[in-house]
N, C-alpha and C positions, 0 to 999 in steps of 0.2 A: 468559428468559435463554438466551442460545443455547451450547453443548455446546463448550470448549475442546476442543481437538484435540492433535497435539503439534505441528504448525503451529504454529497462534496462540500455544501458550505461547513457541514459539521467539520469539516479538517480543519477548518482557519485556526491559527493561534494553537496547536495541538498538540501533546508529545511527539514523536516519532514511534508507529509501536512497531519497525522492522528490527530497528538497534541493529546494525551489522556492527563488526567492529570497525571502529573510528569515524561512527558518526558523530555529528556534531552536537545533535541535541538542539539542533535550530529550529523553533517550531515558527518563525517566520513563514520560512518554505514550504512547510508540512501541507502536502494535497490528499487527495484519496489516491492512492493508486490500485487500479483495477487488477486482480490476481488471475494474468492469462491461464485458463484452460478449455483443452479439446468439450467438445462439444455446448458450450456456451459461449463463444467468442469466434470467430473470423475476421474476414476480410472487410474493414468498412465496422465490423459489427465488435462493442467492448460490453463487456462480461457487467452482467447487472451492480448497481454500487453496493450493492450487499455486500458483494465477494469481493471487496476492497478494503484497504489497509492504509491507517495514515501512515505517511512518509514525509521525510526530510529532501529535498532534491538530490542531496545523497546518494540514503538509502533507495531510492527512487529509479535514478540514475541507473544505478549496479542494479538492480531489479530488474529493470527493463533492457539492460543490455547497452544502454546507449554511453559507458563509460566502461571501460576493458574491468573485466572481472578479474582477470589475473592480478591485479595489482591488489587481492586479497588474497592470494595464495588459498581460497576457497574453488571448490566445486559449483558447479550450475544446480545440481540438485541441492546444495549445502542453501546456497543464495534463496533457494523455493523454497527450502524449508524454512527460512526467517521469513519471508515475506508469507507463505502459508498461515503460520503461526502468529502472527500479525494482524490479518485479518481476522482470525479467530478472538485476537484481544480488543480489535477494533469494535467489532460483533456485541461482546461481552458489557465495554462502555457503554454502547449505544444501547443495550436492553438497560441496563444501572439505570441511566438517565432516562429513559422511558421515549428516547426518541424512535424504538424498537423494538415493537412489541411481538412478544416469543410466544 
């Protein structure tokens, strides 16, 4: 089981901020999810929770790949680009609310 942070608890009860189309708006589900990239991320090793985004299981899901993407009639880059922008709103709440100081 991997170590909540106060990041991640900050997701509980949350909007979704990926919104792909036909999400659901379930902020039950809503976790951090961490925005894979090269050289901050490997094997064993996930991307600091800065560079994360709340999501919906969802949105989450289609993110990560672990639910066929074509069933958005979306591209891989289109998909990074909501989740990129995502954590950029994620970012944004968390300075507002001062759990993030910039």
């Amino acid at each position: 089981m991997t170590r909540q942070t106060k990041l991640t608890k900050a997701a509980r009860g949350r909007d979704c901020q990926v919104r792909l189309p036909g999400c659901p708006g379930d902020t039950e589900t809503v976790v951090l999810a961490h925005y894979r990239l090269a050289g901050i991320c490997g094997t064993g090793m996930k991307p600091p929770d800065l560079i994360g985004a709340w999501a919906c299981e969802y949105c989450h899901s289609l993110s990560d790949g672990r639910t066929n993407r074509n069933t958005l009639g979306m591209s891989y880059d289109e998909i990074r680009l909501y989740h990129a922008e995502a954590v950029l709103r994620t970012q944004a709440i968390l300075i507002k609310e001062g759990k993030v100081i910039a």
